[in-house]
MOPAC internal coordinates of N, CA, C and O (Angstrom, degrees):
PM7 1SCF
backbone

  N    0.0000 0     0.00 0     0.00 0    0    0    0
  C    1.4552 1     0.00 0     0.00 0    1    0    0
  C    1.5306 1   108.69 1     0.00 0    2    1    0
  O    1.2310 1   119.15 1   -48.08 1    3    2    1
  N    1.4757 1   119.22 1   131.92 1    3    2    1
  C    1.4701 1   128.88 1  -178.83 1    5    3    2
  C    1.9514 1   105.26 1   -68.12 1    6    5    3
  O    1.2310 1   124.48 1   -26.95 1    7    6    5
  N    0.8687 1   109.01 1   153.05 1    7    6    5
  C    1.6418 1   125.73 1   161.66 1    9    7    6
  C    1.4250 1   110.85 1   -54.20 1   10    9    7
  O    1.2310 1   126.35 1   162.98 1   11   10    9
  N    1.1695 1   105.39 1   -17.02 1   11   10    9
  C    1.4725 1   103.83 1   178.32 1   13   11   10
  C    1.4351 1   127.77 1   -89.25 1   14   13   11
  O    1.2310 1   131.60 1   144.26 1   15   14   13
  N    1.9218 1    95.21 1   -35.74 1   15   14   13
  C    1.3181 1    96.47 1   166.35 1   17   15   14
  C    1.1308 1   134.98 1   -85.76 1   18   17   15
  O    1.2310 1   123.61 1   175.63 1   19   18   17
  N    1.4928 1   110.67 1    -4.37 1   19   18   17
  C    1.5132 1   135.60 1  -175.91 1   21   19   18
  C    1.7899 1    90.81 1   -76.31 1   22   21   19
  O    1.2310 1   119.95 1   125.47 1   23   22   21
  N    1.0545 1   117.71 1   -54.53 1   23   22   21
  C    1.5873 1   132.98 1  -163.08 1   25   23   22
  C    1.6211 1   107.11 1   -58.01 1   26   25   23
  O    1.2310 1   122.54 1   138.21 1   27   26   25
  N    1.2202 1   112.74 1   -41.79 1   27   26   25
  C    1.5288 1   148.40 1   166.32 1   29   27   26
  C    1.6416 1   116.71 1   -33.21 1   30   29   27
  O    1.2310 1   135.47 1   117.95 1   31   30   29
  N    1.7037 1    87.67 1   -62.05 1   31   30   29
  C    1.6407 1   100.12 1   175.10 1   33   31   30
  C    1.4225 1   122.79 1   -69.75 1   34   33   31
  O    1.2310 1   110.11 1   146.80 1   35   34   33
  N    1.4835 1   136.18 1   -33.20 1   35   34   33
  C    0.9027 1   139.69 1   143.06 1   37   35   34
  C    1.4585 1   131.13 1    24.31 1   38   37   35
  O    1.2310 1    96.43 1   -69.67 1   39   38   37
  N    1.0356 1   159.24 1   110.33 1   39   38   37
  C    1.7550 1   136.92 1  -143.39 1   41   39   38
  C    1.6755 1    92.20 1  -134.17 1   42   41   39
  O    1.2310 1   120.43 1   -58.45 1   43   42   41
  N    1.0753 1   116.77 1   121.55 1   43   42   41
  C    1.5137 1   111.96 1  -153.65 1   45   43   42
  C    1.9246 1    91.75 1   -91.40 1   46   45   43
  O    1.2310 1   110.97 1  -176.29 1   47   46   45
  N    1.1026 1   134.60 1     3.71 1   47   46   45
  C    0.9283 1   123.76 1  -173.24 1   49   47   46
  C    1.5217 1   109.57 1   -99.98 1   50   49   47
  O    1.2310 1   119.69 1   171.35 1   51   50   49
  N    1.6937 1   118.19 1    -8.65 1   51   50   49
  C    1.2049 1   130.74 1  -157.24 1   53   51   50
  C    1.5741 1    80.83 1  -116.81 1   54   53   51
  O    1.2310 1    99.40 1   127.92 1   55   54   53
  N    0.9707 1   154.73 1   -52.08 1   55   54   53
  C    1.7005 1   170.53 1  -129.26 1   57   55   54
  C    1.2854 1   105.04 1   -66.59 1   58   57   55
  O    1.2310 1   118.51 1   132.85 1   59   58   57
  N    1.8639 1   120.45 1   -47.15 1   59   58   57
  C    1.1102 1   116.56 1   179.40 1   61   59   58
  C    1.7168 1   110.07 1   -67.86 1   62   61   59
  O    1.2310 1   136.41 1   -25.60 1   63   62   61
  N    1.5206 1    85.84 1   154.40 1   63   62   61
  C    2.0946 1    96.02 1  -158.51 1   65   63   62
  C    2.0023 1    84.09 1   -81.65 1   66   65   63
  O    1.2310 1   113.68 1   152.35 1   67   66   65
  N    1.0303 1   129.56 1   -27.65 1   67   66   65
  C    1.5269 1   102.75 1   148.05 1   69   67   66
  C    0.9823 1   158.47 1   -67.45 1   70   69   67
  O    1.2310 1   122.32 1   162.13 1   71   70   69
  N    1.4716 1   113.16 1   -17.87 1   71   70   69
  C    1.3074 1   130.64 1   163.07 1   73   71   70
  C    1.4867 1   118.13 1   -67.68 1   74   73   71
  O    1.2310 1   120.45 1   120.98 1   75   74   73
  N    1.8204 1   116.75 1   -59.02 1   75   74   73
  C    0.9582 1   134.07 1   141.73 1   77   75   74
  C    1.8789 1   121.87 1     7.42 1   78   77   75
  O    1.2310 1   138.00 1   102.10 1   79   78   77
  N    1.5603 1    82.72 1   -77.90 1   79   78   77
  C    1.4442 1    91.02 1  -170.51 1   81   79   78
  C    2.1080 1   109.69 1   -74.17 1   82   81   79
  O    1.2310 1   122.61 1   152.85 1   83   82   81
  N    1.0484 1   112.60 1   -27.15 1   83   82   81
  C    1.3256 1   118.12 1  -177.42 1   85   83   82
  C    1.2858 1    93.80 1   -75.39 1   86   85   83
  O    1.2310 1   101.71 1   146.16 1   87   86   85
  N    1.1398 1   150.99 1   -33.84 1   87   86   85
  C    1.7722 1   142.33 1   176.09 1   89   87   86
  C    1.4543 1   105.99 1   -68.50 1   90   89   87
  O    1.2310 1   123.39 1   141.59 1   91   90   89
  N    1.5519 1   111.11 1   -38.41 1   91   90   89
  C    1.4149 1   112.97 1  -165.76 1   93   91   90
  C    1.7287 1   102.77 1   -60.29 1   94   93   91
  O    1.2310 1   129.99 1   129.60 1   95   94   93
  N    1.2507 1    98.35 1   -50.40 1   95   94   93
  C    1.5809 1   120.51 1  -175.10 1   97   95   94
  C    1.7382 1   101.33 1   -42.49 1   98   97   95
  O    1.2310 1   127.54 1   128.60 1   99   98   97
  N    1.1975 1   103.09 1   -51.40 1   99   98   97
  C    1.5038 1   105.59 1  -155.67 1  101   99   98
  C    1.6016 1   113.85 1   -96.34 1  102  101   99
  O    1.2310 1   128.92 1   174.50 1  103  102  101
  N    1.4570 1   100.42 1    -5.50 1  103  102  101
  C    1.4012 1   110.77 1   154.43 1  105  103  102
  C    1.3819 1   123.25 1   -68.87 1  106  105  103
  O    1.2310 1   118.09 1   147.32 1  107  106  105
  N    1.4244 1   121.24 1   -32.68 1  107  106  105
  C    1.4615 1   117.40 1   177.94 1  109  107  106
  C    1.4465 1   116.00 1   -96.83 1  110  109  107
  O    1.2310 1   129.97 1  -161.71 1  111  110  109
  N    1.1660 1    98.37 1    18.29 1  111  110  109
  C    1.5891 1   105.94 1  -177.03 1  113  111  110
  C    2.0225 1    97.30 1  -123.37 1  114  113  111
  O    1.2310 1   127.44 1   -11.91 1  115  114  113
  N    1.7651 1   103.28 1   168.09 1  115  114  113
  C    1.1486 1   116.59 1   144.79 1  117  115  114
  C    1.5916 1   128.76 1   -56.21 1  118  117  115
  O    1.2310 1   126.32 1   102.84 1  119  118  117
  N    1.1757 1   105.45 1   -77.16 1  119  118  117
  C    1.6416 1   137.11 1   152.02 1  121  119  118
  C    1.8795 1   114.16 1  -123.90 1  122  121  119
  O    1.2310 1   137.78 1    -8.50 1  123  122  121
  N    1.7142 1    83.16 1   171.50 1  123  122  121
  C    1.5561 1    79.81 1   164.28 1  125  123  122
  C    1.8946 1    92.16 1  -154.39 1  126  125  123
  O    1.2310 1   127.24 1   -27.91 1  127  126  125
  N    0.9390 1   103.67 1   152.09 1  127  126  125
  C    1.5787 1   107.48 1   176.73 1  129  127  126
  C    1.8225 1    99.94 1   -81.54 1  130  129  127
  O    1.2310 1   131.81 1    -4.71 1  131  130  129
  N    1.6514 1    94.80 1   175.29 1  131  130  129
  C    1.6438 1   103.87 1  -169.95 1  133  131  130
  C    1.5665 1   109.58 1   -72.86 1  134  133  131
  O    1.2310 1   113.84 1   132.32 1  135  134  133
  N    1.5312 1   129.27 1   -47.68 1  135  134  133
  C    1.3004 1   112.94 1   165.26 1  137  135  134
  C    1.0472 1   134.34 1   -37.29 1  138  137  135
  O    1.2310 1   121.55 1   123.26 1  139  138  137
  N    1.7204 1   114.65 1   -56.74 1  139  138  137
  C    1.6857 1   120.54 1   172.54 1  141  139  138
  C    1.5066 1   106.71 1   -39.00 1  142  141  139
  O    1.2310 1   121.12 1   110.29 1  143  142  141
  N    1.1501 1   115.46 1   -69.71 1  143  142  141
  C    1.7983 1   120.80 1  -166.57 1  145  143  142
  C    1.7328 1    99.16 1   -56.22 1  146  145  143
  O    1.2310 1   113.26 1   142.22 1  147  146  145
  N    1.0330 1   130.34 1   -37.78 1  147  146  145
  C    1.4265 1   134.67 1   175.74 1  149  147  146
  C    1.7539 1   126.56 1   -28.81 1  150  149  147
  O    1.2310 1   143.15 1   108.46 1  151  150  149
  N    2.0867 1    72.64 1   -71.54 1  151  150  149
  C    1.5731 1    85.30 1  -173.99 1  153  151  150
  C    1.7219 1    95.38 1   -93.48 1  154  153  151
  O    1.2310 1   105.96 1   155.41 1  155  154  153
  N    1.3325 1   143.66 1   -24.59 1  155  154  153
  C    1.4279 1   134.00 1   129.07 1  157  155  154
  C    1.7410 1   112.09 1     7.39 1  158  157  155
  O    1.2310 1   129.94 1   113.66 1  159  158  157
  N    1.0830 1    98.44 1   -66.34 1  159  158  157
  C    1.7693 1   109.83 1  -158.32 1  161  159  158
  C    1.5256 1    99.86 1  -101.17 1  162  161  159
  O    1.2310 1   117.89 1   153.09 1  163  162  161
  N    1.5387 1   121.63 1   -26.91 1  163  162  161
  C    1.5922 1   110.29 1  -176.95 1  165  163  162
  C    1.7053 1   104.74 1    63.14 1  166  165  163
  O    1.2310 1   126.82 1  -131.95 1  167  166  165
  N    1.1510 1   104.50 1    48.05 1  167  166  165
  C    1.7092 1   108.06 1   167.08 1  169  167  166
  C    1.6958 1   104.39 1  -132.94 1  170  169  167
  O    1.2310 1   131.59 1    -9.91 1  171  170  169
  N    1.5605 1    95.22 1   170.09 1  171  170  169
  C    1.4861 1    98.90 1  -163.70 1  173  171  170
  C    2.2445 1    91.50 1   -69.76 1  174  173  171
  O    1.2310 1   133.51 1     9.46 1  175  174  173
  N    1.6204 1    91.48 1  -170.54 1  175  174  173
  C    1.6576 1    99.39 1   166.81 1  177  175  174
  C    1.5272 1   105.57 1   -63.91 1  178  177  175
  O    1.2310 1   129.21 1   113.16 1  179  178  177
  N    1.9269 1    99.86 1   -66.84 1  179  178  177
  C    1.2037 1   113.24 1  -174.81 1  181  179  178
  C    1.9830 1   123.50 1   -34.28 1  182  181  179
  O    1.2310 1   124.83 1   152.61 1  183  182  181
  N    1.0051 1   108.33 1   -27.39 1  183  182  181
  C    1.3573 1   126.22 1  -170.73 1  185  183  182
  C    1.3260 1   119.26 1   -77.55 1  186  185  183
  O    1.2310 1   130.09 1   123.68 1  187  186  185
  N    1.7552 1    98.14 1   -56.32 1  187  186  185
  C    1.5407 1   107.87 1   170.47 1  189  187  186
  C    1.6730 1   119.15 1   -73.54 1  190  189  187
  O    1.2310 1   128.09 1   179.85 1  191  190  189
  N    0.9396 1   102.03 1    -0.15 1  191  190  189
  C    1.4376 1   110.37 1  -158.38 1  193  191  190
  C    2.0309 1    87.28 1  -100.60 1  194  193  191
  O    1.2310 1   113.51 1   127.26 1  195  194  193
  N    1.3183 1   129.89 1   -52.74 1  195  194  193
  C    1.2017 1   137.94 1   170.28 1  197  195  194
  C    1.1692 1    98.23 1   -40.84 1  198  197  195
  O    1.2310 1   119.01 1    79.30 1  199  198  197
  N    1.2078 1   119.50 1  -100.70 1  199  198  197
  C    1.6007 1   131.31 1  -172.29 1  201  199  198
  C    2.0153 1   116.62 1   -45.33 1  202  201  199
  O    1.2310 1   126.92 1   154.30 1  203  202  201
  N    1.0987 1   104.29 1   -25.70 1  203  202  201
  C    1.7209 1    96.04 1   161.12 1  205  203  202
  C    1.4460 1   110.90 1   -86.41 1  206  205  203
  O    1.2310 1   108.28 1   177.06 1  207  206  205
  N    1.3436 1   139.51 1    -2.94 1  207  206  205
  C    1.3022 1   154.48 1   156.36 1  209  207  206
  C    1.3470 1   116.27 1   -57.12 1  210  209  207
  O    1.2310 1   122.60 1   132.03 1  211  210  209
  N    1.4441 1   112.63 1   -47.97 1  211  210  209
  C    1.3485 1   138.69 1   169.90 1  213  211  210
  C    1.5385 1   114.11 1   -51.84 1  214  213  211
  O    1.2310 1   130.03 1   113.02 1  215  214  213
  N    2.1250 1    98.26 1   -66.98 1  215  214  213
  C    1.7474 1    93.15 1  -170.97 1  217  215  214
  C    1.6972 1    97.94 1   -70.56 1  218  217  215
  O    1.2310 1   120.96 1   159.98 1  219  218  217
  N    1.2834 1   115.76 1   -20.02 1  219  218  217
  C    1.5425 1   106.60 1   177.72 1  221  219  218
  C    1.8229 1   129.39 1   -46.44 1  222  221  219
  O    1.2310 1   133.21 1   128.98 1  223  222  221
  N    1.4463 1    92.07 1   -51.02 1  223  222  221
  C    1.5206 1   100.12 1  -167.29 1  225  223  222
  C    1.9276 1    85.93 1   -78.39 1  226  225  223
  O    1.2310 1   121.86 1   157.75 1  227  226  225
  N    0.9872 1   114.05 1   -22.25 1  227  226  225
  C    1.7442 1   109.51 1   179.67 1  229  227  226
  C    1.6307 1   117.99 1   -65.70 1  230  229  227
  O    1.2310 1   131.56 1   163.79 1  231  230  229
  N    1.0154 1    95.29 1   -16.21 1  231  230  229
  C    1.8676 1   122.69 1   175.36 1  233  231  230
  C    1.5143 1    96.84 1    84.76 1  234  233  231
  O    1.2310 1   107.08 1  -168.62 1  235  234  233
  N    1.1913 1   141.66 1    11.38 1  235  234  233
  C    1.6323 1   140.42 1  -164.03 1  237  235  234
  C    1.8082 1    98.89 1   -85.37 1  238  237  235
  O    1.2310 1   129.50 1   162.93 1  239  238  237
  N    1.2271 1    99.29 1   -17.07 1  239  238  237
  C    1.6384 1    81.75 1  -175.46 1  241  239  238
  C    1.7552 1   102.38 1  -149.83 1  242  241  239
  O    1.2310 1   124.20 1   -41.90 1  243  242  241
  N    1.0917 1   109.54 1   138.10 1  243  242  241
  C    2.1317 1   115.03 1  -173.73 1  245  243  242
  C    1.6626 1    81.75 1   -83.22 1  246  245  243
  O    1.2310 1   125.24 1    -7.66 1  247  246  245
  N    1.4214 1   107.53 1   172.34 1  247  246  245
  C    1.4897 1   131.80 1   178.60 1  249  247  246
  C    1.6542 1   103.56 1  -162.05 1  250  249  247
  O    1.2310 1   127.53 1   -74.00 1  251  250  249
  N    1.2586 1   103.11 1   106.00 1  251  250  249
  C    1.6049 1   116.85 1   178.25 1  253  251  250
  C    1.5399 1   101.02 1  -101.62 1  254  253  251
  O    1.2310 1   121.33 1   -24.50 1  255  254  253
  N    1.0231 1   115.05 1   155.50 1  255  254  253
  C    1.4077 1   136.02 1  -158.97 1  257  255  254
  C    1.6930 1    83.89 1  -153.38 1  258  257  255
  O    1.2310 1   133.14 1   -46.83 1  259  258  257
  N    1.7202 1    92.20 1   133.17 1  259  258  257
  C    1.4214 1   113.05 1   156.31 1  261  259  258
  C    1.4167 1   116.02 1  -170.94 1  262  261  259
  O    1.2310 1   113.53 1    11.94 1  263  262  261
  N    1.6485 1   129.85 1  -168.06 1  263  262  261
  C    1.0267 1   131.75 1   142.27 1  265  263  262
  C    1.5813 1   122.43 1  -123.21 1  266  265  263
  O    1.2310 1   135.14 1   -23.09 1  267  266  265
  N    1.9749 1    88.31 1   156.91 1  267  266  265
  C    1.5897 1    92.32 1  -179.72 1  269  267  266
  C    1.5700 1    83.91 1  -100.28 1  270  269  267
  O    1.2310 1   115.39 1   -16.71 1  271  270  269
  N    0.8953 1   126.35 1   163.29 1  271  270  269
  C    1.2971 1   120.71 1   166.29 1  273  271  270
  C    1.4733 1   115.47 1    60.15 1  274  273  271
  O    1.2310 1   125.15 1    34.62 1  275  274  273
  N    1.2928 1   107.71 1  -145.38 1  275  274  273
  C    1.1815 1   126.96 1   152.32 1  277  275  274
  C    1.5333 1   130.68 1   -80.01 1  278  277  275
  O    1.2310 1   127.89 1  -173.12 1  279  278  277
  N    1.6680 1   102.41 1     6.88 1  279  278  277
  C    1.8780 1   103.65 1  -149.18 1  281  279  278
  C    1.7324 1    74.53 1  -131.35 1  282  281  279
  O    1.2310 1   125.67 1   -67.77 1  283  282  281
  N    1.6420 1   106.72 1   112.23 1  283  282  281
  C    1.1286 1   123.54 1   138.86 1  285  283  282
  C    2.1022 1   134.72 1    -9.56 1  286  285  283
  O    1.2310 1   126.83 1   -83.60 1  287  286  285
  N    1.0084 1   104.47 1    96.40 1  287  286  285
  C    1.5248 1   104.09 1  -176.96 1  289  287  286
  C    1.7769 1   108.19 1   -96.51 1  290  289  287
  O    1.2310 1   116.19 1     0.09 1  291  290  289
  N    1.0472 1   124.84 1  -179.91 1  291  290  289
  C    1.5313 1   129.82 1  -151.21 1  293  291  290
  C    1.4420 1    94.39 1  -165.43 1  294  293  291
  O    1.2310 1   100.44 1   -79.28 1  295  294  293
  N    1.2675 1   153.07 1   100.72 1  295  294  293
  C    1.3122 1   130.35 1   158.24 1  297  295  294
  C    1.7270 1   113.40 1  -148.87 1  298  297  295
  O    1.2310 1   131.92 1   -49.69 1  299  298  297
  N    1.2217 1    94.58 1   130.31 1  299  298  297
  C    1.7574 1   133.78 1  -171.15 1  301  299  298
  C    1.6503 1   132.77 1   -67.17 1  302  301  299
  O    1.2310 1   109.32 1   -81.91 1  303  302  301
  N    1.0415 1   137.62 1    98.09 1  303  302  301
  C    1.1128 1   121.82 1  -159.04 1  305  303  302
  C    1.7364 1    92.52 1  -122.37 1  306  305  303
  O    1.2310 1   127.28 1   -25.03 1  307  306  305
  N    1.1580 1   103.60 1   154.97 1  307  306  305
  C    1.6538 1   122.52 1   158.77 1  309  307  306
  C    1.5736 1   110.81 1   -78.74 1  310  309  307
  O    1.2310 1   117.53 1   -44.19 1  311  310  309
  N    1.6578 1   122.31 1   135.81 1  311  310  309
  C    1.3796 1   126.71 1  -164.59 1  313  311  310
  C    1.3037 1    91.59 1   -98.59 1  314  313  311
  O    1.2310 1   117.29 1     8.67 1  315  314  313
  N    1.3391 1   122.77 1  -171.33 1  315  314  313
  C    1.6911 1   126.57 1   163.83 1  317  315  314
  C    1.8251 1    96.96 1   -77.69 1  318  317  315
  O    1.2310 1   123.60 1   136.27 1  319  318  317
  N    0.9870 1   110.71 1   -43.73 1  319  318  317
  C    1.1064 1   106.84 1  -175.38 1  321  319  318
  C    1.4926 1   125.21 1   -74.81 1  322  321  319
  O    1.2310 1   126.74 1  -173.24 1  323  322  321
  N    1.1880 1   104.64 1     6.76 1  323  322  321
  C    1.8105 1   104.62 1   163.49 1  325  323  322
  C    1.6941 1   102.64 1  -123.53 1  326  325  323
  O    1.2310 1   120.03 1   162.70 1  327  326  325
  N    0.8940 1   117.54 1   -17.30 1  327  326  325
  C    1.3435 1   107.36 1   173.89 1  329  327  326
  C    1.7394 1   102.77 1   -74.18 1  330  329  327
  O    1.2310 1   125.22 1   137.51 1  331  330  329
  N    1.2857 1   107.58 1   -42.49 1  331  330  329
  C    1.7514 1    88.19 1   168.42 1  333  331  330
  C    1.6286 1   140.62 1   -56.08 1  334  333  331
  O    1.2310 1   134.56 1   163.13 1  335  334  333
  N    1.8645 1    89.45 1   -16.87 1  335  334  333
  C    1.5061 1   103.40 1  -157.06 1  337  335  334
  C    1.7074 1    84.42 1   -97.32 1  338  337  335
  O    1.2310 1   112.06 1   146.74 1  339  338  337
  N    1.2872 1   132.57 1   -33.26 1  339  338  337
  C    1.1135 1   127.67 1   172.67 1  341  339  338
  C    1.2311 1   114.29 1   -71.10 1  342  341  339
  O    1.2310 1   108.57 1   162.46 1  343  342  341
  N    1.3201 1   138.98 1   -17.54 1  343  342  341
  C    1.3036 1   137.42 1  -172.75 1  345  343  342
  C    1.7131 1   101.18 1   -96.68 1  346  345  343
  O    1.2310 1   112.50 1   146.82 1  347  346  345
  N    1.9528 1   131.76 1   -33.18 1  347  346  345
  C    0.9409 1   100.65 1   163.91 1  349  347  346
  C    1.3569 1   108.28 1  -107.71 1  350  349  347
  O    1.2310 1   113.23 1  -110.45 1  351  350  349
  N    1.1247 1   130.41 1    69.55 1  351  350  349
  C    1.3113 1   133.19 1   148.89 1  353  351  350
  C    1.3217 1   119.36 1  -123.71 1  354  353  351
  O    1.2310 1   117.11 1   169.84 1  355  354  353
  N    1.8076 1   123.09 1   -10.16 1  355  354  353
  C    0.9661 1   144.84 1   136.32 1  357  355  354
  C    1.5209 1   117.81 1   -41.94 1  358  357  355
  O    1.2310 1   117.42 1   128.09 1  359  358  357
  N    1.6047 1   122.52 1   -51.91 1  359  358  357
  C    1.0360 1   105.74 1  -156.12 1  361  359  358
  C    1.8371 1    94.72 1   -97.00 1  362  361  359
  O    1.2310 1   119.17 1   161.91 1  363  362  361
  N    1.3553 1   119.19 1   -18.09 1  363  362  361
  C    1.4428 1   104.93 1   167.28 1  365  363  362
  C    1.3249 1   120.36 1   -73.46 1  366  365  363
  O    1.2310 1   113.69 1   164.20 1  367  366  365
  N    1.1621 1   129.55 1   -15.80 1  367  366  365
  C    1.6100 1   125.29 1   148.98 1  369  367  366
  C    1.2328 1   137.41 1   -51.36 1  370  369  367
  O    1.2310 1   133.60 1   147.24 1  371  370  369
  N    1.4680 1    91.32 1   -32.76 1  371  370  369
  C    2.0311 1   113.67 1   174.56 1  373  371  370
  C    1.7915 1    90.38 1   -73.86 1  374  373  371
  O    1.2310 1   123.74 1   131.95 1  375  374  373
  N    1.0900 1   110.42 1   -48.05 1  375  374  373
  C    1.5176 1   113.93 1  -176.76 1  377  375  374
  C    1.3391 1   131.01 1   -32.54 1  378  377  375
  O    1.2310 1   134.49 1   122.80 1  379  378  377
  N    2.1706 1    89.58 1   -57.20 1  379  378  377
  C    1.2572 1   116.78 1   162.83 1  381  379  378
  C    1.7375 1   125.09 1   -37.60 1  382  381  379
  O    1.2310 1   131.38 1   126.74 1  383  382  381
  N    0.9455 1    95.65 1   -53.26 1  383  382  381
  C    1.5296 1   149.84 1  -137.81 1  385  383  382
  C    1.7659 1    84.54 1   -78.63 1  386  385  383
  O    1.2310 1   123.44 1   125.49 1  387  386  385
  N    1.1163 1   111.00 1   -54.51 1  387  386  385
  C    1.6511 1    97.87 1  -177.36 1  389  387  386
  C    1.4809 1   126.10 1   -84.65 1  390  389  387
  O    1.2310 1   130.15 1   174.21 1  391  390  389
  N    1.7638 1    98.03 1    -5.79 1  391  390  389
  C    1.7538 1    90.80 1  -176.27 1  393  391  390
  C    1.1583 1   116.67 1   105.18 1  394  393  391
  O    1.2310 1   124.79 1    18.47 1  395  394  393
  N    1.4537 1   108.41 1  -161.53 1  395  394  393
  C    1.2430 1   129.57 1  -165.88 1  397  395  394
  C    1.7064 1    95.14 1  -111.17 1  398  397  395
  O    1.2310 1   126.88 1   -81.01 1  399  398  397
  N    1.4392 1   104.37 1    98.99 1  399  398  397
  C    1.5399 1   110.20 1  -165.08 1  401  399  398
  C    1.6481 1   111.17 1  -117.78 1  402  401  399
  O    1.2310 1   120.10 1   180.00 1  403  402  401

């Protein structure tokens, strides 16, 4: 396979190194609520909250909303359908990743 077509596969919605990393996260997990991934990632609310908006409407990741208490909960899951899109956009990077082979 050329660099080109490897380059090709690429899923531009997964590409950003924030998005990226918030799938990665939630791939090795069950879930994770919005603080964990927060201080996880060292980004503001506002930030994570954009870009999980993003893999949201992309269907790659559910977003449950509730409360414990009185105190608002946030928690994130990976769909089938982003764990696939993260897994081949993973592997066309590995693709990338080796060159001219």
């Amino acid at each position: 396979m050329s660099l080109s077509e490897s380059r090709a596969k690429l899923d531009d919605v997964v590409h950003s190194p924030l998005r990226f990393s918030i799938l990665a996260a939630l791939a090795s997990v069950d879930s994770a609520n919005y603080q964990t991934l927060k201080e996880a990632l060292d980004v503001s609310y506002p930030l994570l909250s954009k870009h999980a908006s993003v893999l949201e409407e992309a269907g790659y990741i559910s977003v449950e909303k509730s409360f414990v208490g009185k105190r608002a909960q946030t928690v994130f899951q990976l769909t089938r359908e982003g764990e696939a899109a993260f897994r081949k956009h993973l592997s066309a990077l590995q693709e990338i990743a080796n060159g001219l082979t």
